[in-house]
C-alpha positions as CSV (number, residue, x, y, z in Angstrom):
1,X,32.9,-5.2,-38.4
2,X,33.8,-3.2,-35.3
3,X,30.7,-1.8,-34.8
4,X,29.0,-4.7,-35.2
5,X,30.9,-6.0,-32.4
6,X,30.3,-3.6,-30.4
7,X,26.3,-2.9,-31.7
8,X,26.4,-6.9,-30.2
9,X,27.8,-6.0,-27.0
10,X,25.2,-3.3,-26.3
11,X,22.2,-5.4,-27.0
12,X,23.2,-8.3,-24.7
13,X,24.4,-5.9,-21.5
14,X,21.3,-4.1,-22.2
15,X,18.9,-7.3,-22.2
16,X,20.6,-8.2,-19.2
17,X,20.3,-5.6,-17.4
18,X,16.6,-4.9,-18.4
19,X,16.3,-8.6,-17.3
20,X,17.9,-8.3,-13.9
21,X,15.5,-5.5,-13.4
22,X,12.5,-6.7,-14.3
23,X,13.4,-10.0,-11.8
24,X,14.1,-7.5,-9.4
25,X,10.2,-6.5,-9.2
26,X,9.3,-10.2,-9.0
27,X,7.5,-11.2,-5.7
28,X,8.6,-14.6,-3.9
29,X,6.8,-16.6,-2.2
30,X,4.7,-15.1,0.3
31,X,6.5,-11.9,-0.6
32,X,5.8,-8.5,-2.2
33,X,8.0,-6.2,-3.9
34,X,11.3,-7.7,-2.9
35,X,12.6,-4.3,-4.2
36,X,14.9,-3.1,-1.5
37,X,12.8,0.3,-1.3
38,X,10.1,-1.2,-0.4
39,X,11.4,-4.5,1.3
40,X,10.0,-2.2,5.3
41,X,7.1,-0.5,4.1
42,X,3.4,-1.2,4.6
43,X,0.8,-0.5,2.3
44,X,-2.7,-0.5,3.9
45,X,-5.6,-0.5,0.6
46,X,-8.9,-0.2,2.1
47,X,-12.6,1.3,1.6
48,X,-14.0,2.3,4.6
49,X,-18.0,3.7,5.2
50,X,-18.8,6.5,8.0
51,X,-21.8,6.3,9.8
52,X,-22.8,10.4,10.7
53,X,-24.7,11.2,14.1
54,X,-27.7,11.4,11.6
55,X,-27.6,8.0,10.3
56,X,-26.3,8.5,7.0
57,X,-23.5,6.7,5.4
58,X,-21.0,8.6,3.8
59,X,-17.5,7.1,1.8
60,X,-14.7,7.8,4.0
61,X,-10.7,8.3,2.6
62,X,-8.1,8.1,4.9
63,X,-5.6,8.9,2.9
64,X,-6.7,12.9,2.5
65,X,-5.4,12.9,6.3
66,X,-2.0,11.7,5.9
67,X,0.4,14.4,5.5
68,X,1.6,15.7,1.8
69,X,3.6,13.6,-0.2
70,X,3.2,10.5,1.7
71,X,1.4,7.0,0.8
72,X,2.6,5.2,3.2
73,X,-0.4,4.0,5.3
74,X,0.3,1.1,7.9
75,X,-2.5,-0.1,10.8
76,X,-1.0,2.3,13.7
77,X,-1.3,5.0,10.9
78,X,-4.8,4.2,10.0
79,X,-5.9,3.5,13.1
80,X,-4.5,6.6,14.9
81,X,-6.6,8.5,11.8
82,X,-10.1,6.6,12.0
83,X,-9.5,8.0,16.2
84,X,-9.4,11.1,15.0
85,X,-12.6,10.8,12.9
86,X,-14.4,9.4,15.9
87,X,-13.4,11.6,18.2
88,X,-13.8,14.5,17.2
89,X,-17.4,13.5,16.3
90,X,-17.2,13.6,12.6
91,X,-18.0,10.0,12.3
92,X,-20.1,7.6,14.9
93,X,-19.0,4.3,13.6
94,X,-16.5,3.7,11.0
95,X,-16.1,-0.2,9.2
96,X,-14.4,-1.4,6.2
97,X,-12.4,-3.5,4.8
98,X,-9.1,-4.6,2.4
99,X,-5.6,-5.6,2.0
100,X,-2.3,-4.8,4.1
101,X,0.9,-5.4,1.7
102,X,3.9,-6.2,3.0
103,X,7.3,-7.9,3.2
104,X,5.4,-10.6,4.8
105,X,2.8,-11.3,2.4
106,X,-0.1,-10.1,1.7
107,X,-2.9,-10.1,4.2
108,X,-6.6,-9.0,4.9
109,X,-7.7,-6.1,7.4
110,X,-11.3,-5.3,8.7
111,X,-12.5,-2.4,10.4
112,X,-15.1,-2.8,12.9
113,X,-17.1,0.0,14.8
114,X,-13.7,1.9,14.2
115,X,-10.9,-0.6,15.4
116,X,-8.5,-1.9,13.0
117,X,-8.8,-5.8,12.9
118,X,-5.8,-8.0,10.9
C-alpha cells in the first residue's frame, strides 16, 4: 500500500509539472513565447531575392552572415547585413519579405530596394 501511495504521488507532481510547463510555452494575447528566455529576443523569418549587376535574380540568406552559433536576427541586424551586400557590390537591389516575432506580437517586414520596412 505504500508504494501505491507514493506511485500516486509521483504521477500527480509529475502531471503538474509537465502541465505547468507546457502552459509555460503558451502565447497570450498578442504575445509569443512568454518563456522568460525568449521574453527580449527578436526573431526576424524572411526570404529575400538579390538582383546581380547582370540582371539575374539569385535567393539570398542572411542568416550565413551572422556569426556562429547565433539565430538571433532583429531589423538593425538584418539591415546592417543587406548594407553589406549592397555595398560591397555583391547585390544591386535586394527585396523580400516575412515575419518579425516578438514579445510584442507578431508582425510583418518588407524589404524594398534594400531597406528594411516594418
Amino acid at each position: 500500500m505504500h508504494t501505491s501511495v507514493l506511485s500516486a504521488l509521483q504521477i500527480a507532481v509529475t502531471v503538474t509539472l509537465t502541465g505547468w510547463m507546457i502552459t509555460g510555452f503558451t502565447p497570450l494575447p498578442g504575445r509569443w513565447l512568454r518563456w522568460k528566455m525568449f521574453c527580449r529576443a527578436t526573431f526576424t523569418i524572411i526570404t529575400l531575392t538579390g538582383t546581380t549587376k547582370d540582371g539575374r535574380a539569385e535567393p539570398v540568406n542572411v542568416y550565413l552572415h551572422l556569426s556562429p552559433g547565433s539565430f538571433i536576427l532583429g531589423p538593425p541586424q538584418l539591415q546592417t547585413i543587406l548594407n553589406h551586400l549592397t555595398a560591397n557590390g555583391r547585390y544591386d537591389r535586394i527585396d523580400g519579405h516575412g515575419r518579425v516575432l516578438s514579445a510584442n506580437g507578431e508582425h510583418t517586414v518588407e524589404v524594398r530596394a534594400g531597406r528594411v520596412v516594418l
